[in-house]
N, C-alpha and C positions, 0 to 999 in steps of 0.2 A: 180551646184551652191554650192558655201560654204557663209556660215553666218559666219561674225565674230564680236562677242558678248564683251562688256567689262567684267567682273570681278564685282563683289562686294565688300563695306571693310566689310561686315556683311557677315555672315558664319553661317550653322544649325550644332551644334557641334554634335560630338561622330561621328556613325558611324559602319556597321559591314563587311565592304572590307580588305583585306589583305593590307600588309602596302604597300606602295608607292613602283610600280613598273617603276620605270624611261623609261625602255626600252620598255614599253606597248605603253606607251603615244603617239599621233599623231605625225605627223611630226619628224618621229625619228631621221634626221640633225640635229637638236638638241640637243641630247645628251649631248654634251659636254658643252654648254653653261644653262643647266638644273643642271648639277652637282656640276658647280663652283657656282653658286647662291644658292644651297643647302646647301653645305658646310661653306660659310658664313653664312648663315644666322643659321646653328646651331651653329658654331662655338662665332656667334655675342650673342646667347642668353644663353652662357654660362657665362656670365656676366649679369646678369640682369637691375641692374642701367645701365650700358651702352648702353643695347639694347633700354631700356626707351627711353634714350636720342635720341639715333641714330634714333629710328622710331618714336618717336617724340610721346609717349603714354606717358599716366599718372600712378600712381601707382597702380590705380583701374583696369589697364587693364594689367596686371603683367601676366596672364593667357594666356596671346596673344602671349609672350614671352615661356612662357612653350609647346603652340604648334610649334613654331619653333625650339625649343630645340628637339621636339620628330618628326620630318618631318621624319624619314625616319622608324620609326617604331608605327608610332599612326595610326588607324585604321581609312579606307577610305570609301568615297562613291564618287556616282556619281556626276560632277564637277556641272552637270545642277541642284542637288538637292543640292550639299555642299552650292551655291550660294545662300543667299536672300536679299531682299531689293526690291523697288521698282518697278526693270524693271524685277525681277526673279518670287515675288508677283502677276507681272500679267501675263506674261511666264506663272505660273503654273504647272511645266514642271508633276508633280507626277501627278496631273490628267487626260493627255494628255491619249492616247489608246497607245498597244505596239508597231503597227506600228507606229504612231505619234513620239514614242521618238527613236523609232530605226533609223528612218528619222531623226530626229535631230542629233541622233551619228554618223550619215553620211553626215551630211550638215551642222553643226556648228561647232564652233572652240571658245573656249571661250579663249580672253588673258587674263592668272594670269602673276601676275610681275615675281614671283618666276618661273615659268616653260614657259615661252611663251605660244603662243596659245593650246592648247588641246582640245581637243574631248570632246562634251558637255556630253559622258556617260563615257568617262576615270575617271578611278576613285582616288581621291585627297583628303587629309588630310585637315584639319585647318590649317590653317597658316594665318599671319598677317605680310605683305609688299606693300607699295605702290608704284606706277610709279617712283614719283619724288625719291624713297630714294636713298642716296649714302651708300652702307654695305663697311664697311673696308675693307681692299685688294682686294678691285673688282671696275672696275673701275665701273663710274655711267650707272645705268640700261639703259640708254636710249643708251652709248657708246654702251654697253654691247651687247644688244638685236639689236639695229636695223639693220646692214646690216645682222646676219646670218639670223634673221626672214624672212626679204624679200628674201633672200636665197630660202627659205625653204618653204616658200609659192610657189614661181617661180617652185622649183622641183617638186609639187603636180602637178602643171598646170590645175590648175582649169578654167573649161570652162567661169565662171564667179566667183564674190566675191561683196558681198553686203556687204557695211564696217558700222556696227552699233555701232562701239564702241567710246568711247570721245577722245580727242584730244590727251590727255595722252598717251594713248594705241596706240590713229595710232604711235603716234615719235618712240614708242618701237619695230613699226615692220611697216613701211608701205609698201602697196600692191604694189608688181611690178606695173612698168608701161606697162612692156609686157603683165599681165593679165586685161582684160577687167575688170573693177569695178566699183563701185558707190558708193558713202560716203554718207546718209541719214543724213538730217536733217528735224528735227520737227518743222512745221511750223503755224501758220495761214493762215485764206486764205487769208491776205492782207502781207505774208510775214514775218509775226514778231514772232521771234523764241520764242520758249516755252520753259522755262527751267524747272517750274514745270510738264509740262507733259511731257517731254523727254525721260524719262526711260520710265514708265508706255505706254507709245504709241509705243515706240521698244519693248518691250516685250509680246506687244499685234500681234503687226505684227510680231514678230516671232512664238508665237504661231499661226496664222492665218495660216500660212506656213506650221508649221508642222502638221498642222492639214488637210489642202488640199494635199499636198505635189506635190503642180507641178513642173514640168521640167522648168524648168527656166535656159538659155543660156548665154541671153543679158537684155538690161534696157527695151527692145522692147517687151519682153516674159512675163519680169516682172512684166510692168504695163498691159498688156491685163488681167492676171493672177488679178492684181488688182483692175481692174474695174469691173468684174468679182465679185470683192466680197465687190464691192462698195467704194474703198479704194481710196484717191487722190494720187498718186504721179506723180509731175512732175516736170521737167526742171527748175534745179534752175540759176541763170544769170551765175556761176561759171561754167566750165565747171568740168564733173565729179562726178557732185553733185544732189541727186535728193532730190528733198523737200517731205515731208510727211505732208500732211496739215490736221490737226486737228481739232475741234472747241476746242471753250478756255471754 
């Protein structure tokens, strides 16, 4: 099974990993569309007011620009701990046991805008880019990224893929229809989607995971696996979709 995680815009800055090895990184068909989004985007914050504008930050956030400027020589860490916010806050990935996050560096895949999906222990700089942006001379992310990412997922050929990330991130890469998968959404039990617990309940259920670390194939493995640890998912009317039902 692989997990695929969204991104945060919040980030734990500094760092003590070596600078950004491109060629490390997961899914290495990639490559080439990792470099050209690289490129821009230091190239973009070699203008400062510009980059403002183009990512759409304020003056206060001038710093978010200076780590794009330094993406290929500012020092890295692990993507699951560069990550915070919400769904990473209760992930908690630094607490997890060694086995726990070596199972994650093997079964999730976090989408950043700048590099497509990676490896939740490949390790990644600061940087600040969102889904929607269009960067100068590249066409927009979404052209960009989405058919080499389902590419490149399709080449892994993942026995399955639990898609936990927002709507944003599926357009930037979504999963082959040749690999079996399932797009989680956060539910009640009478159905009605949660948007304040959203992150916070994926990031709980993926630490759940890596903390059992079952073998998980199909959505058939996955919920036994789940009730197992007292968790609802089920059968949302979509096909494709399984609901994660919460209390509110």
């Amino acid at each position: 099974m692989k997990i695929l995680l969204p991104p945060s815009e919040t980030k734990r800055p500094g760092g003590n990993g070596a600078p950004l090895d491109v060629g490390a990184l997961a899914l290495p068909g990639l490559h080439g569309e990792r470099h050209a989004v690289i490129d821009a985007l230091v190239d973009l914050a070699a203008d400062e007011a510009t980059a403002l504008k183009v990512l759409k930050l304020s003056p206060k956030q001038a710093a978010d620009v200076v780590h794009n400027r330094m993406l290929r020589s500012a020092a890295t860490m692990p993507a699951v701990d560069r990550y915070t916010g919400v769904l990473y806050d209760a992930l908690d990935a630094q607490t997890l046991s060694s086995a726990s996050r070596r199972w994650l560096g093997s079964h999730a895949w976090i989408h950043s805008a700048p590099l497509g999906p990676i490896g939740a222990l490949d390790a990644i700089p600061s940087y600040r880019l969102a889904a929607g942006t269009s960067l100068p001379g590249l066409s927009a992310l979404r052209r960009h990224w989405a058919d080499a990412t389902t590419e490149a997922i399709a080449g892994e050929d993942p026995a399955f893929v639990l898609d936990l990330r927002s709507e944003a991130y599926v357009a930037l890469g979504p999963v082959p229809a040749s690999v079996p998968s399932a797009y989680v959404r956060v539910v009640t039990e009478h159905g009605r989607a949660l948007n304040h617990f959203n992150k916070k309940s994926k990031g709980l259920l993926t630490r759940a995971l890596a903390e059992d670390r079952p073998r998980v194939r199909s959505v058939r493995t996955l919920r036994t696996w789940a009730e197992s640890r007292g968790l609802v998912l089920r059968d949302a009317p979509e096909p494709g979709i399984l609901e994660f039902v919460v209390a509110e």
